[in-house]
N, C-alpha and C positions, 0 to 999 in steps of 0.2 A: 484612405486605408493605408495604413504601414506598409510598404513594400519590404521591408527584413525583420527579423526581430533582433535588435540586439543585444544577447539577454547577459546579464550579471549573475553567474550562478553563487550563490552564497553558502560556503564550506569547499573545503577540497580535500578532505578525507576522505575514505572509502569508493562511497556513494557518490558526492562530488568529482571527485577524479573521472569516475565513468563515465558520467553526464558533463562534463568537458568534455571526453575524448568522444563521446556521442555524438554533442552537439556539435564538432570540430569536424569528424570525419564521413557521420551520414546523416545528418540531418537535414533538408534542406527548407528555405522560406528562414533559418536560424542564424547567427553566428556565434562566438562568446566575442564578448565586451570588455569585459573588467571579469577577475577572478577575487573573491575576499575570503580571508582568514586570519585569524587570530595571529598566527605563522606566517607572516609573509613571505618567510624564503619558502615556503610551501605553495604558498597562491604563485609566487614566482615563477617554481618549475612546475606549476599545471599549465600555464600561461607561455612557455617554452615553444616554441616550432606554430604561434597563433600570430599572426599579423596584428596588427593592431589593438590588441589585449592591453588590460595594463592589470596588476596587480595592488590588489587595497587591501587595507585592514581591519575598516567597518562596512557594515552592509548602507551604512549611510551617506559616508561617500560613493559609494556604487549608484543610490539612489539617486543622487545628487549633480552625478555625470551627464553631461547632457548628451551623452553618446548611448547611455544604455532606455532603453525603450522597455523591456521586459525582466522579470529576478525569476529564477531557478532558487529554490530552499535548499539545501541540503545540508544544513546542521543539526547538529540534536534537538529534539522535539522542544525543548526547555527554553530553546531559546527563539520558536517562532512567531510566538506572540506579538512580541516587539516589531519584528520584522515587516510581518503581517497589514499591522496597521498601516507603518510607514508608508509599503508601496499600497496599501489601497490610497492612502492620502495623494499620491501620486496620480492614481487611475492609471496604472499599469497593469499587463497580465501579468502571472501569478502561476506558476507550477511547484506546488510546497509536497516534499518526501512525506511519507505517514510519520508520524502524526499530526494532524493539521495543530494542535497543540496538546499536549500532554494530559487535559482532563476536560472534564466535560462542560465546567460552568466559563474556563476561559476561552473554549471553542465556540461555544455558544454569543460569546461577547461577538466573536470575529463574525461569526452566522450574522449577528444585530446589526454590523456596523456594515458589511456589506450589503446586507437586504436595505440599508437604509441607503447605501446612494443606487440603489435602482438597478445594478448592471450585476452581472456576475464576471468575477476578475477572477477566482480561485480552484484551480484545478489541484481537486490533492491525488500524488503519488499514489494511488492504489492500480498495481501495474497489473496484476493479475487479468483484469476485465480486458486487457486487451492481447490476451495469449490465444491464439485460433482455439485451444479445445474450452478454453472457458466461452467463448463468446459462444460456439457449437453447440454447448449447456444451457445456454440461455435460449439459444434461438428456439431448441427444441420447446423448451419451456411453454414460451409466448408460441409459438406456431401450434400449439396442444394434438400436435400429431399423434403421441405418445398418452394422451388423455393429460388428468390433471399429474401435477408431481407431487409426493406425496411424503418423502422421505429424503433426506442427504447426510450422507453419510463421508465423512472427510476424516484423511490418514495426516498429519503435519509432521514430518520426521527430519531430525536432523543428526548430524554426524557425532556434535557435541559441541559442545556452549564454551564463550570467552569467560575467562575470572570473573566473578561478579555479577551471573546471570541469576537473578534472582526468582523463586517462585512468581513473583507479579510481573516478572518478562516474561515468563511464559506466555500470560493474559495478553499483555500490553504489546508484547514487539512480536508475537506470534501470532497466538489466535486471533486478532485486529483481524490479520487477511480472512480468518475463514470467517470471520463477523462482517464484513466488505463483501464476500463474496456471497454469503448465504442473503445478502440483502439486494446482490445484484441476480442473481438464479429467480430469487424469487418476486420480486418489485413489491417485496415488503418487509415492515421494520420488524425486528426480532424484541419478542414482548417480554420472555425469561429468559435467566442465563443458571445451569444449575452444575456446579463443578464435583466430578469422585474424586479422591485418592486412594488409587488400588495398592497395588504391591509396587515399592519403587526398585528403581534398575541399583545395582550395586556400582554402577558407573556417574551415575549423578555427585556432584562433590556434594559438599558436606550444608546444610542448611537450604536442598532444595530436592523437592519431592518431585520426581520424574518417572513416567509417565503420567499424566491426569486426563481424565472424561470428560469433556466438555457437552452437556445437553442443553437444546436450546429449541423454542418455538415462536414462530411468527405470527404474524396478525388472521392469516387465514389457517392456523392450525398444523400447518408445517410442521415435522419434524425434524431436527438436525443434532447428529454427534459430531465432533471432532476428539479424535485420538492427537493430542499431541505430547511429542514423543522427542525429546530435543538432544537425547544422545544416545542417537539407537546405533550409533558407530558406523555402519554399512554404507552411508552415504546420504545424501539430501533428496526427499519424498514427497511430494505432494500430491494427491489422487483424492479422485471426488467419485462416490455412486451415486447415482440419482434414479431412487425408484418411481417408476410412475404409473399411474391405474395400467398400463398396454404396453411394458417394457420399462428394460432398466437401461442404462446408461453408464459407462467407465469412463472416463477424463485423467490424464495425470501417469497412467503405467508406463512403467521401467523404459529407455530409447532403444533404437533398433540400431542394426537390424538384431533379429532375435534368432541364435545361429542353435544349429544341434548338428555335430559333427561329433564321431569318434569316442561315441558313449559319456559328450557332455552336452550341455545345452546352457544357453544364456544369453542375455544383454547386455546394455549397460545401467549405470545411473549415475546418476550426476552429483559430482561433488558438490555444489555449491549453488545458491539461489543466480549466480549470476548466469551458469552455465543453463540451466534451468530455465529461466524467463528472462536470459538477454535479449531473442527477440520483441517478447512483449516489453523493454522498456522501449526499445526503439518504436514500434508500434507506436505508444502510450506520447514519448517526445515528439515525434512527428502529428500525432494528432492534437496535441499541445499547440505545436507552431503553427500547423495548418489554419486549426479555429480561433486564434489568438487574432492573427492575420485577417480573418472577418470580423473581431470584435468579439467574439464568444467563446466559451470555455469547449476543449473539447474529450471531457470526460467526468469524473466524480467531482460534484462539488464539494463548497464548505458544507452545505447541509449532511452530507456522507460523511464528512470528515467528523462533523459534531455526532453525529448518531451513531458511529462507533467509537468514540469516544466515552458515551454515555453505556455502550454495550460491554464496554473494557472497566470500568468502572464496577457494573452489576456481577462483570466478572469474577473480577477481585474479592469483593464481598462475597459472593456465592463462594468462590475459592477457600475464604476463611470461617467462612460457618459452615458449609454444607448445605445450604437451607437453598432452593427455587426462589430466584432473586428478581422482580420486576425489574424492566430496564424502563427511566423514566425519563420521557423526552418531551421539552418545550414544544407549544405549537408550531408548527413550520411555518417560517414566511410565505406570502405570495411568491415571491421569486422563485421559489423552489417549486414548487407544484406546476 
């Protein structure tokens, strides 16, 4: 068994920079390795105040290090594929950001090629599952204290979008998590996907319809909306109801404490997904290195990765016609089940 992991994260933008300073300052059973980007003087200064780090340019030399034992993804989805293969040809763990790859038939490829050496190496970035109040959703779920669940109900709200956020990011870099999570509440795949356009916000720029309805159901007849809402200006939202035969359930409301003094009353909310669910990535990385460390994945597999893939897809389409769109998914491997 590995005594450390020492992982090559690959990208050091945004997302990357974090999961350096993660894996740097609290992760433990981890180290960083090597940092890669396109930029090196970027990979550079991620790699600043890390002992032993070095700085690369391809994810190939990373792989190729005999120093690095594990890869962290964190480039744009377009470019995971490649990546993917590499280190499984490796037999290294594997912690890839969403998207496990940008569409559904070349996620499916990575699903093949892993089920086919037998082991599971790929944990994909869906961080949400490990935030205290979503796992709380869940447990309630499975323990059916509350009877069956019956309805979910999800708010996706954001501040407002970078240049170039287009109608199918809405689907694809947003609703993904409530498609992840409506599959993790329920321990089942979501069958349609059927998208409104209502009245859009006068704040959306120009070529993209903001707010939209997202309805969807699952293999036992589940209900689920998502309102997503990506420049509702107020701040960054995320909240889930869960009705169930014996009670309803909130997850996700505004931070505390929640004051009323002096004829006002109020919380907070959080600017941004990182303020949001920084614990759960920490969560999500730590349970990454821990099961890595035994040999095993320790959360969403390729198979999640591929099957919302295939839900973002149905998306899209349902997005552009209107129409109650089947989402259509390959047999699962053995591995998965």
């Amino acid at each position: 068994m590995t005594e450390k992991l020492r992982v090559a994260v690959i990208g050091a933008g945004r997302m990357g920079a974090d999961h350096i300073a993660r894996l740097h300052h609290r992760i433990s059973g981890a180290e960083v390795a090597a940092v890669v980007d396109i930029d090196v003087a970027r990979a550079e200064a991620a790699i600043k105040g890390i002992p032993g780090a070095v700085a690369l340019a391809s994810a190939e030399e990373a792989l190729d290090n005999g120093d690095v034992n594990a890869v962290l993804i964190a480039t744009p989805g377009f470019l995971h594929e490649d990546i993917l293969f590499k280190a499984l040809e490796r037999d290294i763990p594997i912690l890839c950001e969403k998207p496990l790859t940008p569409d559904a038939a070349s996620a499916l490829k990575v699903v093949e090629a892993e089920a086919k050496s037998g082991r599971k190496r790929i944990q994909v970035g869906f961080m949400r599952r490990f935030d205290a109040e979503y796992a709380a959703l869940r447990g309630i779920v499975t323990e059916g204290r509350l009877g069956e669940l019956l309805v979910l109900h999800h708010q996706h709200r954001n501040p407002d979008t970078p240049a170039g956020f287009t109608n199918e990011m809405l689907i694809n870099d947003s609703v993904v998590h409530e498609f992840d999570a409506i599959r993790f509440f329920t321990g089942e795949e979501i069958t349609s996907v059927q998208v409104r356009l209502g009245k859009p916000t006068r704040n959306a720029p120009e070529g993209q319809h903001d707010p939209q309805h997202v309805l969807l159901e699952t293999e036992s007849g589940v209900l689920a909306d998502v309102e997503i809402y990506v420049n509702a200006k107020f701040g960054y939202e995320v909240a889930t109801q869960a009705s169930f035969e014996d009670g309803i359930v909130n997850i996700g409301n505004d931070g505390g404490p929640y004051v009323r003094t002096q004829g006002r009353w109020g919380g907070r909310i959080t600017p941004g997904f990182e303020e949001r669910f920084g614990t759960a990535y920490d969560v999500e990385v730590q349970a990454w290195a821990d099961a890595a460390l035994r040999g095993e994945i320790g959360g969403p597999s390729a198979w999640d990765g591929y099957a919302t893939a295939a839900c973002c897809e149905a998306g899209v389409e349902a997005q552009r016609t209107g129409a109650k769109t089947a989402v259509v998914l390959a047999p699962k491997p053995g591995l998965y089940n």
